[in-house]
FIPAMI-190944 format. One record per residue (C-alpha): residue number from 1; x, y negated, z. Coordinates in nm, 3 decimals. Layout:
BEGIN
- resi | x | y | z
- NUM | X | Y | Z $
...
***
This chain:
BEGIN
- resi | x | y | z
- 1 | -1.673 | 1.017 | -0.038 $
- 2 | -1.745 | 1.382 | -0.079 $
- 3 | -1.934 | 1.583 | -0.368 $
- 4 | -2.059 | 1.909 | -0.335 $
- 5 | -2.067 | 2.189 | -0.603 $
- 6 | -2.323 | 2.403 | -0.691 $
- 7 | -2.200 | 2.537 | -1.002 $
- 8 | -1.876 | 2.591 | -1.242 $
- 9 | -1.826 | 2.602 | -1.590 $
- 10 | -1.610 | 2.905 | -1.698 $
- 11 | -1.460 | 2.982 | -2.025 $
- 12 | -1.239 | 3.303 | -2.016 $
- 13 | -1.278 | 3.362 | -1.646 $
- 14 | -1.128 | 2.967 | -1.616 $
- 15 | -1.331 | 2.696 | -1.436 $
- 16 | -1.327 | 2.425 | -1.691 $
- 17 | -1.547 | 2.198 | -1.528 $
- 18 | -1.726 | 2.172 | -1.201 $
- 19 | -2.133 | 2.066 | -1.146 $
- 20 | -2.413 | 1.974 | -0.927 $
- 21 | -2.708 | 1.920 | -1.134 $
- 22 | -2.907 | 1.725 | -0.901 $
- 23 | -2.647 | 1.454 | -0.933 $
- 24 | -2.575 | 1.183 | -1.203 $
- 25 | -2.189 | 1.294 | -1.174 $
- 26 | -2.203 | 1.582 | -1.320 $
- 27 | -2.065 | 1.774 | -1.495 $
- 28 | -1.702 | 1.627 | -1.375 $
- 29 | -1.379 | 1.840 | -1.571 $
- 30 | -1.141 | 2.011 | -1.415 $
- 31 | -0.888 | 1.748 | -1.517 $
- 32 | -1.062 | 1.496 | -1.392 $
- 33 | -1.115 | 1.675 | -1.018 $
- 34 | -0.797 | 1.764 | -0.982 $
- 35 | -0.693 | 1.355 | -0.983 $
- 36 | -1.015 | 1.246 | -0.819 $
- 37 | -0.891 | 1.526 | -0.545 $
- 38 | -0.483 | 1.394 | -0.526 $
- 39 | -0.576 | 1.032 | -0.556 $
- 40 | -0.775 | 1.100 | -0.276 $
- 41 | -1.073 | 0.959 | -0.506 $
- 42 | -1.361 | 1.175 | -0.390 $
- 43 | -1.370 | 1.515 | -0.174 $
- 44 | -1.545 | 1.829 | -0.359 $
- 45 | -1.676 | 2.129 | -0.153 $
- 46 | -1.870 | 2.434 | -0.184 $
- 47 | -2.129 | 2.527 | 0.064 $
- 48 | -2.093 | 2.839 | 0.225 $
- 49 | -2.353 | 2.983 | 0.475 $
- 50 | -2.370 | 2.647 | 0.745 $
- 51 | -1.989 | 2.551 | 0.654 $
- 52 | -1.848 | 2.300 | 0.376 $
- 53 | -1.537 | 2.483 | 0.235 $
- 54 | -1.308 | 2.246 | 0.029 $
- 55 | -1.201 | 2.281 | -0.260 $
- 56 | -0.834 | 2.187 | -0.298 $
- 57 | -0.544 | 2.147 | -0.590 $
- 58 | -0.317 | 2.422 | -0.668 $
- 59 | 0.025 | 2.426 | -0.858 $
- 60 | 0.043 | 2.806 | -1.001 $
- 61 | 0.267 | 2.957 | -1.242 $
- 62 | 0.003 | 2.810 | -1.537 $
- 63 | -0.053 | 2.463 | -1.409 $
- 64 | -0.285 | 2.317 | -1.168 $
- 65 | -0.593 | 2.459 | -1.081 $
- 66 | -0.884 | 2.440 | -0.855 $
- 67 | -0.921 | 2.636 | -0.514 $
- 68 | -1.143 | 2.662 | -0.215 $
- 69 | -1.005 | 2.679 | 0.133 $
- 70 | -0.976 | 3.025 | 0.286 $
- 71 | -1.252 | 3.120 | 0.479 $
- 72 | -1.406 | 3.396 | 0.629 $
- 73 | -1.462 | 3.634 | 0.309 $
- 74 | -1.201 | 3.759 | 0.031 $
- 75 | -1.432 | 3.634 | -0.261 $
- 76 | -1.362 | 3.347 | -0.498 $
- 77 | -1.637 | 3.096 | -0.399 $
- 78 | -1.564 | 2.875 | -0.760 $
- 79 | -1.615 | 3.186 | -0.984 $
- 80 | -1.859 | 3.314 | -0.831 $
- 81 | -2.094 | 3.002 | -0.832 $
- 82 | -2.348 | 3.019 | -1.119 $
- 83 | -2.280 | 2.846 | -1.458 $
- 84 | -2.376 | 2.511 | -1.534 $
***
């Protein structure tokens, strides 16, 4: 099952929780996306231009985190989304 995201919550330049708000899900925590994502529980993407970009778990140097796939522009599609 797939969700996508319209907007992020951001404290500090961190993404603390991801939204749509046309959809009774949301808001859903990063926490909480990050094991929906690895136990393969639901599928979140962003929507860029025509194209569904997913978003994807990271291990960094701080912890896990929240990503989009690589696509065709340098920006960071989560932090740039509006607040929710």
């Amino acid at each position: 099952m797939k969700r996508q995201i319209t907007s992020t919550k951001k404290e500090d330049g961190v993404i603390t929780a991801i939204c749509n708000s046309t959809k009774w899900w949301s808001p859903v925590s990063t926490s909480q996306a990050i094991r929906e994502i690895e136990n393969k529980t639901y599928r979140y993407y962003v929507r860029i231009g025509f194209d569904e970009v997913d978003i994807h778990v990271v291990n960094g140097a701080n912890g896990k985190y929240l990503r989009t796939d690589r696509d065709k522009t340098e920006r960071n599609n989560l932090l740039e989304l509006p607040d929710c």
